[in-house]
MIMARVEX-205417 format. One line per 8 residues: number of its first residue (from 0); for each residue x, z, y of C-alpha. Coordinates in steps of 0.5 Angstrom, whole numbers, plus 2048, in hexadecimal, padded with zeros to 3 digits. Each point is the difference from the previous one (the first is absolute). Layout:
BEGIN
NUM> X/Z/Y  ...
END
This chain:
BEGIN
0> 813/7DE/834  7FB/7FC/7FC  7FC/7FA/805  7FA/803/7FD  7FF/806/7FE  7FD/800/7F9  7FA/806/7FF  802/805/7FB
8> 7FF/7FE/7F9  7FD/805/7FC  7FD/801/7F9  7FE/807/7FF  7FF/804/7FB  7FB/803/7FB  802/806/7FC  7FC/804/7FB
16> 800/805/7FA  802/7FA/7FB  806/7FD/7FE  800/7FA/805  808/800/803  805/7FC/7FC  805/806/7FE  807/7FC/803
24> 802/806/805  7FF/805/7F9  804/7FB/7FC  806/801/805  7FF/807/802  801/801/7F8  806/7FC/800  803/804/806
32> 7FE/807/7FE  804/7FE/7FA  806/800/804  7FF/806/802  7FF/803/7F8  7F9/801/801  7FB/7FD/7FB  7F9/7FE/803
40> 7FD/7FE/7F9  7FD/807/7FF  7FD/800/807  7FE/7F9/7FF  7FD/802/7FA  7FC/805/802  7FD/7FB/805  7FE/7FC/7FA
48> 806/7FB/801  803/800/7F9  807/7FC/7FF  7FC/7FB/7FC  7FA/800/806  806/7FF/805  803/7FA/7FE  7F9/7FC/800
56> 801/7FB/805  7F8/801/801  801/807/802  7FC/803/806  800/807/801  7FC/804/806  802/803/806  800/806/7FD
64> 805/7FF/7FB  805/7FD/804  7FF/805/805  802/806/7FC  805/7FC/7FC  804/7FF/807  7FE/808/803  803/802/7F9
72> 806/7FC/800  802/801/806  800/808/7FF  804/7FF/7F8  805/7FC/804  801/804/806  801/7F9/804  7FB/801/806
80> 804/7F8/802  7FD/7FE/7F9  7FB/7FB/803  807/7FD/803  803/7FF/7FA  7FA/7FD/7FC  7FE/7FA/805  808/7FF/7FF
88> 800/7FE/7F9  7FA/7FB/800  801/7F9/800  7FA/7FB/801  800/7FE/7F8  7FD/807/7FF  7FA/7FC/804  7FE/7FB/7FC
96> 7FC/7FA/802  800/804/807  808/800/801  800/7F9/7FE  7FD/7FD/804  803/804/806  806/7FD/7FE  7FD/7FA/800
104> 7FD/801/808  802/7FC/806  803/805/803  801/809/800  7FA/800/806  7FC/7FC/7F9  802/804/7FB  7FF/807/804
112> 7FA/7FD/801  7FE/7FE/7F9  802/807/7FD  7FB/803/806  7FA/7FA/7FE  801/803/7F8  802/806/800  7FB/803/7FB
120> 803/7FC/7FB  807/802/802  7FF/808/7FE  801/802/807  7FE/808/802  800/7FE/807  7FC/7FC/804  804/7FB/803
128> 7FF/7FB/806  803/7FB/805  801/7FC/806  803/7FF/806  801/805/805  804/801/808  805/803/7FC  801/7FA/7FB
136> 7FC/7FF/7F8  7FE/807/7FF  7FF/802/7F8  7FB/806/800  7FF/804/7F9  7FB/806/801  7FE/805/7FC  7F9/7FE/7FD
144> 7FE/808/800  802/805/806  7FF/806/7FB  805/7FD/7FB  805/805/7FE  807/800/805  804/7FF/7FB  7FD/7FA/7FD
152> 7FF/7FD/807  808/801/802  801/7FD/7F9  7FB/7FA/801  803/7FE/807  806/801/7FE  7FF/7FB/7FA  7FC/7FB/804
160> 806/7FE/805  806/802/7FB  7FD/7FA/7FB  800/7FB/806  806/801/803  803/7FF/7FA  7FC/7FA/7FD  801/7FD/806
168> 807/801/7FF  801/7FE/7F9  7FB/7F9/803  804/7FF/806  807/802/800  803/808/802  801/7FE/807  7F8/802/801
176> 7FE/807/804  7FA/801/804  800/800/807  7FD/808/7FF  7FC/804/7FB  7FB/805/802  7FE/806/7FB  7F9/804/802
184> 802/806/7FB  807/805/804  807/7FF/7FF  803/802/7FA  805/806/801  805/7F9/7FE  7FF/7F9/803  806/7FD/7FD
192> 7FD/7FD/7FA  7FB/7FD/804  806/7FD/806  804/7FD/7FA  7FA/7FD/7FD  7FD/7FD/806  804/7FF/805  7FD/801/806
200> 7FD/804/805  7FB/805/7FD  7FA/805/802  7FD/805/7FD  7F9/804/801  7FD/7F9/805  7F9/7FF/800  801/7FB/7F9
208> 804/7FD/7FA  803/7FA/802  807/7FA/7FF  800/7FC/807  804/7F9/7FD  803/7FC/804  7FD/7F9/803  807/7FC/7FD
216> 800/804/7F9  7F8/800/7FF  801/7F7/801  805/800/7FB  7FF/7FC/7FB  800/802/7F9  805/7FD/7FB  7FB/7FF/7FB
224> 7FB/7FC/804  7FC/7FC/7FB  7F9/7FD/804  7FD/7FD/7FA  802/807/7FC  7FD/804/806  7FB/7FD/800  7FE/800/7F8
232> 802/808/800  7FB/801/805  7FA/7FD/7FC  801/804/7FA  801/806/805  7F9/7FF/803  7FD/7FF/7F9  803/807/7FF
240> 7FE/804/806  7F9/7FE/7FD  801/802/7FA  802/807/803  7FA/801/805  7FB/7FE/7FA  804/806/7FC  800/805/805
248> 7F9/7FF/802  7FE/802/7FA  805/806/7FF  7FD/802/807  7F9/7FF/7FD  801/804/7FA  804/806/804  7F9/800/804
256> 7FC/800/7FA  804/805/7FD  801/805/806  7F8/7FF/801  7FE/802/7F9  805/807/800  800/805/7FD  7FC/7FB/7FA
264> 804/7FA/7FF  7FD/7F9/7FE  802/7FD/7FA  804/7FA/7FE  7FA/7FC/7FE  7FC/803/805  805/7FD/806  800/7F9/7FC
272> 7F9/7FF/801  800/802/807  805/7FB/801  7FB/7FA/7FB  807/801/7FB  802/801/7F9  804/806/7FF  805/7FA/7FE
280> 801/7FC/805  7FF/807/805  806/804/7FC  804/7F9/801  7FE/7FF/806  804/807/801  806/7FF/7FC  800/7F9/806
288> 801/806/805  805/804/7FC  7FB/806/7FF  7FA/802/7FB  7FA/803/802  803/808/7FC  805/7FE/806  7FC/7FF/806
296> 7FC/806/7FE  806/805/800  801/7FD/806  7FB/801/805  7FE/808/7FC  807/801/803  7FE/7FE/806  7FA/804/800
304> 804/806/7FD  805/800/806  7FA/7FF/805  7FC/806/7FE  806/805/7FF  801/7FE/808  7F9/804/800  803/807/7FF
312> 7F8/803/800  800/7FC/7F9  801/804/7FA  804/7FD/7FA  7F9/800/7FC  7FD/7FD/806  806/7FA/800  7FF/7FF/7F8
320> 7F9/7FF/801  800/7FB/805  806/7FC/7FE  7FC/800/7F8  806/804/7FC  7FD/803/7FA  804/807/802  804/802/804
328> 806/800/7FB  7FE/7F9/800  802/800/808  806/803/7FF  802/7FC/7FB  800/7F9/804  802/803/807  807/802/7FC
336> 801/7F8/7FD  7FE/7FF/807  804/805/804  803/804/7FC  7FD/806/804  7FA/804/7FD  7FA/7FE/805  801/807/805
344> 807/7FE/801  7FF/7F9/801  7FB/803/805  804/804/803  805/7FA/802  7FA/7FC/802  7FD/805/805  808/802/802
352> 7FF/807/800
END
């Protein structure tokens, strides 16, 4: 136990229609996915995640997307440890800048708690937080919606401390294992994946999602400790984090302005003199974030059309309307790209009948 205990260390996170996360659990849940004789590029595509799009290191992609992706995976795989399986093949490289300078940090509890301070530029999906506990140091990951589908919610969780089990092992040797994990989600009808991988005590259906580290493994050292280079890797983390606030700020802005407008939507011009801009600089400014503003319109009309077809007095007309479809076989049409589904069977799941 620490002298002091320190107060929790916690980032928070925004989340939006926009493409926003870094899509580095994507890029692993592909790879596994593979192995399984699944190929992910179609559904990827479908969400507009193009090999080519898909191989750009200055890619985002929304919460939505990554949502999907994850819930549909998890069914063509037919895995329901896919989550397991996903955190165990990452490696801090695939972190860049970020899992440098974790490598670099004075110790794990350091280098937990710089994950935790920018993890919005580590293409985190859950919303982490750290600090000294009764029990020893406590790394939580919530979920940052309580809606969210329970499938992805059981694969999130179960990325989340797969990935620091093994991170940690590969930064600090085999020997490491939590003292205890706790799982909000029920226990699966098979828990011997989840006692190979981490090899301690577990508890499923408790209060929250959380990894109790000893105090012993939580101040031991890093192998690559560098101050100097820790140092420098944080500065240029600092510049990135305020660059990202800048772009989602101006994503949220522009969702606003969208979704106040429907069903007319503002054109391309008319939001760059909102924002006292050129379309150029508004059109670059938006490649910044990975997106375009054709993009962020489909995104905030899907969020608009699964919000009204929640409203089982509204007819399909009525949704057309509002939403500013031209007609209805317009509407279809997005909701298939989007789901799949036609919008009465969409609405159907979404109203669980």
């Amino acid at each position: 136990m620490p002298d002091a205990p320190a107060p929790v260390t916690s980032a928070g996170t925004s989340r939006s229609t926009s493409a926003t996360i870094a899509p580095n659990i994507l890029r692993y849940l592909a790879r596994v996915a593979d192995g399984y004789g699944v190929d992910l590029q179609p559904l990827l595509t479908r969400v507009g995640l193009d090999p080519t799009v898909m191989g750009s290191a200055a890619l985002r992609v929304s919460y939505r997307q990554g949502s999907e992706v994850i819930r549909r995976a998890v069914e063509l795989t037919g895995d329901e440890h896919l989550g397991l399986r996903v955190g165990a093949a990452q490696h801090l490289t695939a972190w860049g800048l970020l899992g440098f300078a974790m490598m670099a940090a004075d110790t794990i509890q350091d280098a937990i708690e710089t994950g935790v301070r920018f993890q919005n530029l580590s293409g985190a999906m859950t919303v982490w937080s750290a600090g000294w506990e009764d029990a020893g140091y406590v790394l939580r990951a919530d979920l940052p919606d309580p809606a969210l589908d329970p499938t992805v919610g059981v694969f999130l969780t179960e990325e989340a401390y797969s990935s620091v089990v093994t991170l940690t092992r590969l930064s600090i040797g085999a020997a490491f294992a939590p003292q205890a994990v706790e799982f909000a989600a029920p226990a699966p009808r098979d828990t011997r994946p989840f006692d190979d991988l981490f090899r301690c005590p577990l508890r499923f259906a408790a209060t929250g999602n959380r990894m109790v580290i000893p105090a012993r493994w939580a101040r031991a050292a890093m192998p690559g400790r560098d101050p100097i280079s820790y140092a420098s890797a944080l500065d240029v983390l600092e510049e990135q984090m305020a660059s990202r606030r800048d772009q989602q700020e101006l994503l949220e802005v522009l969702e606003i302005s969208i979704a106040q407008g429907l069903p007319a939507v503002p054109s391309f011009s008319e939001q760059a003199r909102r924002h006292a801009s050129s379309e150029r600089t508004l059109r670059r400014r938006l490649a910044e974030c990975g997106t375009t503003y054709e993009a962020v319109v489909d995104g905030v009309r899907r969020e608009q059309v699964e919000q009204l077809l929640r409203r089982p007095e509204l007819t399909l007309r009525d949704i057309t309307r509002q939403a500013g479809f031209a007609d209805a076989s317009a509407l279809r049409r997005a909701v298939r790209r989007w789901h799949g589904a036609t919008p009465l069977e969409l609405r159907t799941e979404l109203l669980g009948r």
